[in-house]
N, C-alpha and C positions, 0 to 999 in steps of 0.2 A: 583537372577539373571534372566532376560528374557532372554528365550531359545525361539531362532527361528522355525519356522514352517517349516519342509521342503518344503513343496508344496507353501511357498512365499521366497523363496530363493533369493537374490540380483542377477541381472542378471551378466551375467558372471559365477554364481557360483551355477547355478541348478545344473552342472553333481556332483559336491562335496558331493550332498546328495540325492542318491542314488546310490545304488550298479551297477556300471556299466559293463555291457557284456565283458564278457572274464575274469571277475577278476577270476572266480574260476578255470579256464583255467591255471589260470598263475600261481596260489598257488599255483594248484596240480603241478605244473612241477617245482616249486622252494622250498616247503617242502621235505627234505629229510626222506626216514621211520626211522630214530630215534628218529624223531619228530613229527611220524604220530600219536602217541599211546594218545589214550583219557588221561590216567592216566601218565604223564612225568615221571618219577624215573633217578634221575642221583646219579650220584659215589659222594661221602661226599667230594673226591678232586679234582672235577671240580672245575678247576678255576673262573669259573663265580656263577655257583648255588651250590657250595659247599665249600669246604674248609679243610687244614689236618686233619686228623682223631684224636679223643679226644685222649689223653695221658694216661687214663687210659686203659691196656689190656682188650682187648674183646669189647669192646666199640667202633660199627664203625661209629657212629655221628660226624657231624663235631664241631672241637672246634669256639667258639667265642672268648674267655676272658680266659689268662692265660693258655692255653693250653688244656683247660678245655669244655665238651660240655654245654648246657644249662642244662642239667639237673645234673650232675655230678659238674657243679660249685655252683649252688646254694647247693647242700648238703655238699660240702667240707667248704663255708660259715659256717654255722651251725655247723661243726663240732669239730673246736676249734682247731684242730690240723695242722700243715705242710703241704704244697701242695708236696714235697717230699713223705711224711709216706700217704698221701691221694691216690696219685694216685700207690704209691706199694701194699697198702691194700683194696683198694676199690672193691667191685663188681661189675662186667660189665652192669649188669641189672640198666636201666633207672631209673630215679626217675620217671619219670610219669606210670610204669611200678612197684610201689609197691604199699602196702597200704598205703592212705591217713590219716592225722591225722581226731578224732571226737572231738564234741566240747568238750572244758571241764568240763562243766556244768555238775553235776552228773544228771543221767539219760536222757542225750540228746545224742543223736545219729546220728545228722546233721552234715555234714560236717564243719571244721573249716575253719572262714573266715579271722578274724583279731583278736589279743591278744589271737588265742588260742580260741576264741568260734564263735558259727554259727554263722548269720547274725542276727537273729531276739534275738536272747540274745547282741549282740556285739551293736545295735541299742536300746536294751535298755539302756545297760549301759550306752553310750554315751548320751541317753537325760536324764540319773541321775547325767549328770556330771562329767563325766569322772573319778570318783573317784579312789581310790588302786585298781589297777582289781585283786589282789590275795585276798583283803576282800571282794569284791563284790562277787566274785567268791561263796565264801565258804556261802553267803547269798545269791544268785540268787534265783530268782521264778522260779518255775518251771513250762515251756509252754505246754498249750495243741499242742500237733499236726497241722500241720496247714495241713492236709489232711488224707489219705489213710496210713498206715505205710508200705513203701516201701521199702526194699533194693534196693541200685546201679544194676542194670545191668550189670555191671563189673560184673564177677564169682568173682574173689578173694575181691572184695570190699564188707563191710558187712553196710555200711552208708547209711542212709536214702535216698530216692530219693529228690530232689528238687522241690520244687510245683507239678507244673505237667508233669515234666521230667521224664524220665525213668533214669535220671542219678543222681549223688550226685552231692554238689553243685562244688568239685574241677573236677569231668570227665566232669562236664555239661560245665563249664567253656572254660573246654577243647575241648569240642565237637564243642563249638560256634566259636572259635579261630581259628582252623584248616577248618573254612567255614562249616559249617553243615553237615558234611559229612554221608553216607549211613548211618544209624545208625547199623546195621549190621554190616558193614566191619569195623566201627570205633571198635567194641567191639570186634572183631576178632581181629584188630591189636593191640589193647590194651589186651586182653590174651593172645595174642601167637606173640610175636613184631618180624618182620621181621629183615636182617644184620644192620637196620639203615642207610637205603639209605634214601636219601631228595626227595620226591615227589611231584610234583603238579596236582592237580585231577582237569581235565576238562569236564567231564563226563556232568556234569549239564549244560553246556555252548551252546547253538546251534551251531549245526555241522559247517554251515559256519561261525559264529564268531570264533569258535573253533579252526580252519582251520586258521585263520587268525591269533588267538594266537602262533600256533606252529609256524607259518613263524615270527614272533616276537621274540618271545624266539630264534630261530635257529639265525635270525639275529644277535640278542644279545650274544648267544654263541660265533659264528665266530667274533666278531669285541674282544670280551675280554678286554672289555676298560673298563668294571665296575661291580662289583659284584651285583646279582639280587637274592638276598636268598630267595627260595621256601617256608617258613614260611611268608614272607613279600607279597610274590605273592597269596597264598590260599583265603587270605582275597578277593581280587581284582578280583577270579574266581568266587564269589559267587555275587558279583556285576555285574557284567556281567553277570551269569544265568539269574538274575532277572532282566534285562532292557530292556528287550520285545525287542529286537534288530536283527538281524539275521548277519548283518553288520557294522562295526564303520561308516561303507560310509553312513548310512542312517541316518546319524546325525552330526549336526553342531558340532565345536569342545566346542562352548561353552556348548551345550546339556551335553557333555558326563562329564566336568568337575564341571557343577551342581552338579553330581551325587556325593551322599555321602558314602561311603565307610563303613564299620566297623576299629577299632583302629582310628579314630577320623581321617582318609582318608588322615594317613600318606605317602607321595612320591606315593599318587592317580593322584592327578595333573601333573606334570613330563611322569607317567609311560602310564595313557592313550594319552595325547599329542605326543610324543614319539612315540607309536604303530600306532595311527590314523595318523600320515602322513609316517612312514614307507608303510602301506597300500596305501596310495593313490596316493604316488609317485611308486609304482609297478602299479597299477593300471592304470594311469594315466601320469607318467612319471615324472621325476624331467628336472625341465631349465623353459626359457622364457612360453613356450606354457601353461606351468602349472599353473604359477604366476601371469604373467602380467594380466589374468582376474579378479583377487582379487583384495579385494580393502586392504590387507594386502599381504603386501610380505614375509615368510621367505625364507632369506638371505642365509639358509644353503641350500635349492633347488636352488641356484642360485650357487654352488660351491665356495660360501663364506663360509671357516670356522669360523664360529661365529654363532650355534645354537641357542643362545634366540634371535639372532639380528631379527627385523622385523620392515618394513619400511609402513607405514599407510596412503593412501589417505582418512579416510572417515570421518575426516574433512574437505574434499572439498565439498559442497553442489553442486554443477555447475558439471554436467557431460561432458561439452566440454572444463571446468578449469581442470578437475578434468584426463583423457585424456593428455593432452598437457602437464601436473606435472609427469604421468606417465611414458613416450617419453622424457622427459628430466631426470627422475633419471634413466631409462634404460641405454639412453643415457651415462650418468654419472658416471655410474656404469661399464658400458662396457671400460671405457675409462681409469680402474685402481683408480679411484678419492675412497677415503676410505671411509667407512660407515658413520662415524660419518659429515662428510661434507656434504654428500649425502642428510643424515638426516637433517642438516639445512637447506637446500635447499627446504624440503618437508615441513617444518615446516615456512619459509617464504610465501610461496605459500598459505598452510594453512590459515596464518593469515588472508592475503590480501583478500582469498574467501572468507572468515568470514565478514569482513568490507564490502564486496560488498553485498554479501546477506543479510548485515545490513541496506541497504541502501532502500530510500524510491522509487526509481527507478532507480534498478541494471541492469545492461547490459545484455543482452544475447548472447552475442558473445566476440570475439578479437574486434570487430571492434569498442566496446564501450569505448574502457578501452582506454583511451584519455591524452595525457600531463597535462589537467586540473586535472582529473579524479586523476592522479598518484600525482601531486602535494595538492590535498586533503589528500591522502592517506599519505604524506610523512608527513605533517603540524599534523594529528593526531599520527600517530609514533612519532613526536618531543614532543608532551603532555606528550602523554604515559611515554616515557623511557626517556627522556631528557639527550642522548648520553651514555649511559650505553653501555656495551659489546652487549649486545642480540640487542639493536638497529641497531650496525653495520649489527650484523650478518641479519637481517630481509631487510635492503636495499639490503644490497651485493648479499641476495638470490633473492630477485624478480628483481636484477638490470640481475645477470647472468641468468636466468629465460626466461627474455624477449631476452635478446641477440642471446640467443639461437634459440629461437621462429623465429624467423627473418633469423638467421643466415642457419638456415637449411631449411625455408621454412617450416616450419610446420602450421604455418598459414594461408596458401593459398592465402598472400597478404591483409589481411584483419585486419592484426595489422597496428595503423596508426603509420607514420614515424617518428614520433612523442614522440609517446609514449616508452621514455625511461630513464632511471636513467642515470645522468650526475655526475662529480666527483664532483663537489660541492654541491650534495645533501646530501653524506653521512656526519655523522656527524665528527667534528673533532675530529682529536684523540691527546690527549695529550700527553705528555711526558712522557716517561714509565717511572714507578721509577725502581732502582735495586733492583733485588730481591734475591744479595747474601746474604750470612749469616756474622751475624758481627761476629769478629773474637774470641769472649768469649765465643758466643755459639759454633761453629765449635769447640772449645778447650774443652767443655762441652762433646759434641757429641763422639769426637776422644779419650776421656780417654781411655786406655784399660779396665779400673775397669767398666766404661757403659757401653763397649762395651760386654765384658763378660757377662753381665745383659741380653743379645738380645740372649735368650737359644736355638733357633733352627739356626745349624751353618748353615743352608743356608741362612736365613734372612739374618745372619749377615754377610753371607759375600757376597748376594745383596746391602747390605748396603755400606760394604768398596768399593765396584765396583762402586756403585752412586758415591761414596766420591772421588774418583782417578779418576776414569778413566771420569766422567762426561757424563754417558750413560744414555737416555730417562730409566722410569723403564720397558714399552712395550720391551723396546732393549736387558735390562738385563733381565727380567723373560726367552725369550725368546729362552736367550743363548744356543749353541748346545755343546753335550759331548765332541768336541774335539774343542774346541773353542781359542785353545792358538797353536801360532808360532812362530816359531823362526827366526831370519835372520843368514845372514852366519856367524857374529861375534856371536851367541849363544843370545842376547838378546833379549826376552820375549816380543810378545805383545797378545791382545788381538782382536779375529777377530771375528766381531755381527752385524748384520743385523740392519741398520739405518734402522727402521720401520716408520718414515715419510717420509724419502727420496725414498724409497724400493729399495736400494742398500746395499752391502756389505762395510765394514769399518775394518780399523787398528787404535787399537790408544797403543802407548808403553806401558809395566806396567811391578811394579818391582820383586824382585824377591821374599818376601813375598808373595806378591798378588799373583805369581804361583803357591806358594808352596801351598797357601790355595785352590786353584781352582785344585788343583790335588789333596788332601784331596776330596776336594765335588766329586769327579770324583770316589774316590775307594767306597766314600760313594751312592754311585747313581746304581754302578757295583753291591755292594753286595745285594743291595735291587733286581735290576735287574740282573742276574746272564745272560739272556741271552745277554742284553744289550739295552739301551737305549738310543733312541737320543739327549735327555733333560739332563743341568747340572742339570736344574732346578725344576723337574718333581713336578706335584700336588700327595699331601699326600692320598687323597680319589678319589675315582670313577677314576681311573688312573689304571689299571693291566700291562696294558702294556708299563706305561713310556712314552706318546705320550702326553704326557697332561699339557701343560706347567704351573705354579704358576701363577692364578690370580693376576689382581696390587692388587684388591680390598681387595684380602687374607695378600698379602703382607702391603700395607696401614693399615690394621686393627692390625698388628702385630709392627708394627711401632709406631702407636700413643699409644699403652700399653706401648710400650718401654719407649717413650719419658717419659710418664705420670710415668713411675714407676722409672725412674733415675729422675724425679725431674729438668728437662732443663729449668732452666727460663732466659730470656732477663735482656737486662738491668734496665730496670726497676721492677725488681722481677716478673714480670708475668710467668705463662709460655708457654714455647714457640709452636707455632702450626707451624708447616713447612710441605714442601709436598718435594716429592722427588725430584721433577724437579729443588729446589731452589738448589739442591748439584751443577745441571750442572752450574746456574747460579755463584755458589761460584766458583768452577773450571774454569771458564774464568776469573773471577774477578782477583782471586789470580796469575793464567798465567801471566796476563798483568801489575800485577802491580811489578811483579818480571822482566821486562824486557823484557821478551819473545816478540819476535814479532807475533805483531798481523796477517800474514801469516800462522805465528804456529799456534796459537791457531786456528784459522779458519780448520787448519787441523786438527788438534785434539780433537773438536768436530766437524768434520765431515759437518762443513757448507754450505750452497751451494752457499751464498754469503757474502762477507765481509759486508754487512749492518748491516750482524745480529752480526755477530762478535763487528762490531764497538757500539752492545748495552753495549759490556764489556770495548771496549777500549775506553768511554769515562769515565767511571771511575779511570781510570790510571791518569787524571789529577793532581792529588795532589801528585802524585809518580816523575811524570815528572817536572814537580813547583820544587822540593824537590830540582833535579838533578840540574835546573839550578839558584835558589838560590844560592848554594853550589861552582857553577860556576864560574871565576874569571872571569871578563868580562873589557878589556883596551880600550882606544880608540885610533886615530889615531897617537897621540904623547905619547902611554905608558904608561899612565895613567889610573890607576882603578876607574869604572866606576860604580857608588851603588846606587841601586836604595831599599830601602826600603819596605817588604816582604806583610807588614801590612796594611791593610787600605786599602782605595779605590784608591788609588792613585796604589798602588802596584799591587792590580788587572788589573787596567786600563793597566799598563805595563806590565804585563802578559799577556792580550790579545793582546795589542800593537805587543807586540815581536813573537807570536804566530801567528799572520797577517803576520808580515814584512818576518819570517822565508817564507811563506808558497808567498808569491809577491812580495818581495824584496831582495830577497836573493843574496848575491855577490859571484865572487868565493874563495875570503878571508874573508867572512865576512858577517853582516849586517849593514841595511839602521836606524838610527833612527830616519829620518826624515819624519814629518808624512804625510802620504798616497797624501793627499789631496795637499800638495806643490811640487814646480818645484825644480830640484834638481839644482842648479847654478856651481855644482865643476864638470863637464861631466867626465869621465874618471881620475879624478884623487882624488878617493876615500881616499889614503895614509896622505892625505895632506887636507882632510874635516873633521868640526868640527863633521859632524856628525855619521862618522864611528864607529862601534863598533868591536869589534874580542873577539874568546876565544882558549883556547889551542887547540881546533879542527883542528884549522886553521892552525898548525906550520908549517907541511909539504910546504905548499903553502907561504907561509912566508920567511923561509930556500930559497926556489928555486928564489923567487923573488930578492932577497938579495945577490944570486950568479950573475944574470944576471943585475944588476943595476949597477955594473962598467963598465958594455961593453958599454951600456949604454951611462955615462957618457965619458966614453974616445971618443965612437964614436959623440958625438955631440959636446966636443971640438974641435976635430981634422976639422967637417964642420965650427968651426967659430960659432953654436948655443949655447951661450954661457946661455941663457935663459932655453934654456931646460936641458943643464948641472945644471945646479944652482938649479930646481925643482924636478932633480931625486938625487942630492946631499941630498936634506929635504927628499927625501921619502928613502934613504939610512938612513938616521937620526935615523928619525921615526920606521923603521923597527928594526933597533937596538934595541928599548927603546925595544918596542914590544914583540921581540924575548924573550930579558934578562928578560921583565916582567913575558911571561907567563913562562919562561923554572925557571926562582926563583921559582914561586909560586908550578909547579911539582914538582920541585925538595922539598920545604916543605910540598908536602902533602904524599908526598913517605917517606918522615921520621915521620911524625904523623902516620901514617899507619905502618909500622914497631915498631914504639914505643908501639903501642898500641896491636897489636901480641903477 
């Protein structure tokens, strides 16, 4: 990795590396004296750098594993016996606090490393082969010395020293592990061990980086949001002694993550990142002032919570493109628009710099970048991607990009009028497919016997919440501890933060689904005793419950699920789904059961019926069903069949699905097609072309009542012509009427019969 040079720092971002005036001003007044002490020592049940006290008496280390401290577990391992009879009979005194084993090579005296013997017998064996180590054993060579014959420096240890250690090889081991600590004080605390408090030795650290660490640590104490165990940190103080530093400020972030660590520079990465902008934002401040001169923004100095989120200009080669991309995700940012949008935005800009600096005479201003210029720019977009997803997204970024530019004046007039993305440059989009579940998988999924398979009960019952209720899984990790209400009739719903919309939501759910969300709630309670705001809380780096389930944690628990129940499609493959397809099934299934499409748009939460209507054109075949099924007469009584099958029956499906939607009567429909004059005006009753269905009776009955006054009154003027045609549509209505009130009346006894 190239590490940068402080003294060539990118402009904008010389103060970043060096320690700037007043920092130690501000430590001193923000380190509290708990945390002034060169040597840290905290309590084994600090909740961040310790943990309850081992389970065996007298022993006050903190436990890791089964109740147990690290040294006291590893001997109960070995010991063959009951963790009950272990910890009633055990001795308080440390395993790293007795004697060591020697090899067992007679007459060797070196500590043991592996199988029971030192290193340099254990490395013979191994290039003889690995053979029986109890025959090898009893044949071993016997080594000369490989120096001085030394005893441990330990008083109670009688084993040889290691090369040119003063220690054997298992204290040396240990001496290295714990950061190399005083060699003195290590061998005082190994013959005479203190209560077993956890400490971290800063001692070897320069004063001002020192200084900086406590205010680190203290941060990290008061926030309580993730354990930092002092055996994990020793390493990380001895890497710091040694990097010639006085300050994190006097070096890039990449500098500091070069740096290699001892234990193979486990949670090194993380934990210097982490302290180096705790420090810089005290120093220097967190918000715009801090940020906007980087050519990397993080998001969390911006009172984004989304810690890794970081937004990147410096693939913009152009510092007056690169400027103007800046002023627009500001912009963009301020305005609520979500990170990940933001981020295509910067990543459309990106590209287009890249194509312009490609070019063999690229612009140096707004005022280049020209109608021709951008329709170049679009013609190699269409090469490239040839209407893929990312292609949308790359217009749509540099179409809002320039709008912007213009729209607020950021160009000083010097974009031409010209130069902009019109709607017919993006590429077309085609028809979505649906992306519900067919209904054998869903039957697959919903077994109880799979679902039992999905072992941590909160996955699974994220899972049944995706499945019912049809919530984003951002929406559902998200969920808060009291997340369920009631209305006044006592019925159950569910209330979660629509994290695309950034509004609050209700959607009903039944009473299973409460009784299991009140389950996750005692279970949330007992892990948090004082209380949490999360159903959902993360299992690690979480102490205080504020830390909701990654999707990514969740997705990963899902596709095992899948993979381990065996979910395959129709075609025996198996199945890959993501969580979002649950919503897509849940609208599907809403609409083909009737529900109106209203509903459904309220129940998931939509903001307009377009998106809704992605599900309700799938109800086609649901609706086709209903009026197949339909008894459909015509003007004189007659049933009326048109044939389900074939092209022809299509054609009259969308025929009728037209006429319903522009020819609609108030008893009825038109079946005459669109395109002709209709020749019977007003007297529909009495055209061949009329159609009706039992929908229509009400309206039928009423016309049937008034069709003798009707007649009487146009006798009585002598119209003997109009009597005589409302006579036929009296007729007519008859057949009508007895038709369709027959055919209810046998489909209400097929329906009871079939009960």
């Amino acid at each position: 990795m190239s590490i940068e040079n402080p003294g060539r720092a990118k402009p904008g971002q010389a103060r970043q590396y060096r320690t700037p005036a007043g920092l130690l001003e501000k430590l001193m007044a923000a380190v509290r004296p708990e945390f002034r002490a060169a040597d840290l020592v905290f309590d084994p049940r600090d909740p961040v750098f310790g943990g309850p006290p081992c389970a065996v008496r007298g022993c006050g280390r903190p436990h890791r594993r089964h109740g147990l401290c690290i040294s006291h577990g590893q001997r109960w391992r070995g010991s063959g016996i009951s963790l009950e009879e272990f910890t009633a009979t055990a001795e308080p005194g440390w395993h790293g606090h007795l004697p060591l084993e020697a090899c067992v090579i007679s007459g060797c005296n070196y500590g043991a490393m592996g199988r029971g013997m030192c290193s340099r017998h254990f490395s013979r064996w191994y290039r003889a082969g690995s053979p029986d180590p109890g025959r090898w054993q009893a044949q071993a060579p016997r080594l000369a010395p490989d120096g001085p014959l030394r005893t441990c420096r330990i008083g109670y240890c009688s084993l040889w020293t290691r090369s040119t250690s003063v220690f054997c090889y298992g204290h040396d081991t240990r001496w290295k592990k714990n950061g190399r600590p005083d060699i003195d004080e290590f061998t005082a605390a190994c013959e005479h061990p203190g209560p077993g408090q956890e400490h971290i030795d800063l001692r070897p650290v320069p004063a001002g980086l020192r200084l900086e660490m406590q205010y680190v640590l203290q941060c990290r104490g008061d926030e309580q949001a993730a354990k930092l165990p002092p055996r994990e940190l020793r390493p990380f103080a001895v890497v710091l002694a040694g990097a010639g530093a006085s300050s994190l400020l006097e070096q890039p972030e990449e500098w500091w993550t070069a740096l290699y660590p001892p234990m193979k520079g486990r949670g090194w990465r993380p934990f210097i990142l982490d302290a180096r902008r705790r420090i810089e934002a005290l120093a220097f401040g967190a918000g715009w002032d801090t940020e906007y001169p980087r050519d990397t923004w993080r998001l969390c100095n911006l009172g984004i919570d989304k810690p890794e989120a970081t937004v990147s200009f410096e693939g913009i080669p152009q510092g007056w493109l690169r400027e103007l991309a800046k002023r627009h995700i500001r912009w963009q940012l301020s305005t609520g628009l979500s990170v990940s949008t933001a981020g295509n935005g910067v990543r459309a800009v990106t590209r287009f710099a890249a194509w312009l600096a490609a070019l063999p005479d690229p612009p140096a201003g707004l005022a280049g970048v020209t109608r021709p210029l951008l329709e170049r720019y679009l013609a190699v977009l269409q090469a490239e991607m040839g209407g893929q997803v990312r292609h949308t997204h790359y217009v749509g970024g540099l179409s809002g990009f320039l709008k912007a530019v213009r729209r607020h004046g950021w160009d000083n007039g010097a974009l031409p009028a010209t130069a902009a993305i019109y709607p017919e440059d993006f590429p077309p989009r085609g028809a979505r497919l649906p992306r519900g579940l067919a209904a054998h998988v869903v039957a697959q999924v919903e077994q109880p016997a799979n679902l039992a398979r999905l072992g941590n009960p909160a996955y699974r019952l994220i899972t049944l919440i995706l499945i019912r209720c049809g919530l984003r899984i951002s929406s559902a990790a998200g969920l808060s501890l009291d997340c369920t209400v009631t209305d006044a009739d006592g019925a159950p719903y569910l209330l979660y933060y629509n994290t695309k919309m950034k509004r609050e939501a209700l959607v009903p759910v039944g009473d299973e689904l409460f009784a299991l969300i009140g389950e996750q709630k005692q279970r949330v309670l007992q892990r948090f005793p004082a209380g949490a705001p999360l159903l959902f809380p993360r299992q690690n780096g979480n102490l205080n419950g504020r830390r909701p389930v990654s999707s990514r944690t969740y997705r990963g628990a899902l596709y095992r699920w899948l993979e381990d129940c065996d979910i395959r499609d129709e075609h025996g493959q198996p199945v890959h789904l993501t969580p979002h397809q649950w919503r897509h099934t849940l609208g599907t299934v809403l609409i083909n059961r009737d529900v109106p499409q209203h509903v459904v748009q309220k129940i998931l939460d939509h903001d307009s019926p377009l998106m809704t209507a992605h599900y309700a054109r799938l109800s086609d075949k649901t609706v086709r069903e209903h009026w197949e099924r339909a008894r459909k007469v015509n003007a004189e009584g007659q049933p009326v069949q048109i044939s389900p099958g074939g092209p022809l029956g299509d054609a009259a499906w969308a025929k009728r699905q037209l006429s319903r939607a522009t020819q609609a009567l108030p008893n009825g429909y038109c079946q005459l097609p669109l395109v002709k004059t209709c020749p019977h005006a007003n007297s529909c009753l009495t055209c061949p072309m009329f159609v009706t269905t039992a929908e229509f009776l009400p309206q039928h009955h009423a016309q049937r009542q008034a069709t003798p006054q009707i007649i009487s009154a146009a006798e009585a003027a002598g119209h003997a012509r109009v009597a005589e045609m409302n006579r036929q549509v009296a007729g007519n209505l008859d057949k009508i009427i007895a038709t369709l009130e027959d055919e209810g009346t046998a489909g209400e006894e097929a329906s009871a019969g079939a009960s």
